[in-house]
Kinemage of the C-alpha trace (Angstrom):
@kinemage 1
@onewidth
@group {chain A} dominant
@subgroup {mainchain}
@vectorlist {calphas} color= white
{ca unk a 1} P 3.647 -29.947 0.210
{ca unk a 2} L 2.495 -31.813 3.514
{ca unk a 3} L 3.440 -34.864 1.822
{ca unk a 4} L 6.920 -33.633 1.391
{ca unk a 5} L 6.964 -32.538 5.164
{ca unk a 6} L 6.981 -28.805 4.104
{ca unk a 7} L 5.883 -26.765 7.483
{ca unk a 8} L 3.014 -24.440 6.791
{ca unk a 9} L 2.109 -25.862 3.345
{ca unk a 10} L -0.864 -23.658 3.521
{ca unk a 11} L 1.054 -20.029 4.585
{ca unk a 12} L 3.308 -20.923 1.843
{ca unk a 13} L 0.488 -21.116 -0.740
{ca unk a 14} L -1.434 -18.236 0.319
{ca unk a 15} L 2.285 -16.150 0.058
{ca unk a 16} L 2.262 -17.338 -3.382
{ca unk a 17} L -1.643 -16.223 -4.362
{ca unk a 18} L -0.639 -12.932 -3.178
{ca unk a 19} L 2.275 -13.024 -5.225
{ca unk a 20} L 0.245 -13.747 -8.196
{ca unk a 21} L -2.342 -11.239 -7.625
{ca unk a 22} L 0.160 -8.621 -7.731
{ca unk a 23} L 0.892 -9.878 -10.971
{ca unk a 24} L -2.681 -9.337 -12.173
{ca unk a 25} L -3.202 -6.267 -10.897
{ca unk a 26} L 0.218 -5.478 -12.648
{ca unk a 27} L -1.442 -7.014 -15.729
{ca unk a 28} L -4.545 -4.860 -15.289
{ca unk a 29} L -2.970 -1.640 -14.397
{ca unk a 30} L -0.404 -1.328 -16.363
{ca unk a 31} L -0.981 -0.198 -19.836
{ca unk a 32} L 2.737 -0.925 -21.026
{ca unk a 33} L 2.307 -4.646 -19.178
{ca unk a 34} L 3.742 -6.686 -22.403
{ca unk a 35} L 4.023 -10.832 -23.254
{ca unk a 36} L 7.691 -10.068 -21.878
{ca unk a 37} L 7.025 -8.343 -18.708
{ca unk a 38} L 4.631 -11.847 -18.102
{ca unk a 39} L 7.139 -14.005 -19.129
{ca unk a 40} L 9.574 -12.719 -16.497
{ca unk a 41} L 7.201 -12.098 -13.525
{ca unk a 42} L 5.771 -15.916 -13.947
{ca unk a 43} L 9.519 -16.946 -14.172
{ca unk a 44} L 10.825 -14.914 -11.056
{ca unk a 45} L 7.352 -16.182 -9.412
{ca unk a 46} L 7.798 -19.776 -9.933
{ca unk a 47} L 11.557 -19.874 -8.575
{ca unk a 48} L 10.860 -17.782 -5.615
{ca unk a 49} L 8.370 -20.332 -4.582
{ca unk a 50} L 9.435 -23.596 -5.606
{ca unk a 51} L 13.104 -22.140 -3.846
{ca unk a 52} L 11.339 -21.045 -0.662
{ca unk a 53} L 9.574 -24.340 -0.378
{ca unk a 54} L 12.852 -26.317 -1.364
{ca unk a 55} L 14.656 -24.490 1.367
{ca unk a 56} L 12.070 -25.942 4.001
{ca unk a 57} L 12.825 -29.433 2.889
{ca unk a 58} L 15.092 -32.111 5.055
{ca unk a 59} L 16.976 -33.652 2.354
């Protein structure tokens, strides 16, 4: 990300851990928690980052 000229590379990835350990305590806690519940957090996950980061970049 700091090659790419992202600001606050490291912000950004600790926004994301935090979004993933909501998804494990989801994943822990959550006896109904299925494959397709996963699928669709890691999905959602994914774009929300790689969009927030995109919308940093000077292109």
């Amino acid at each position: 990300m700091e090659s790419a000229s992202v600001p606050e590379p490291v912000l950004l990835a600790e926004a994301y851990i935090g979004i993933l350990d909501r998804l494990k305590m989801d994943i822990m806690l959550n006896p109904e928690f299925n494959e397709e519940h996963l699928n669709k957090r890691i999905a959602f996950a994914a774009a929300l980052f790689l969009d927030g980061c995109r919308s940093f970049l000077q292109v």
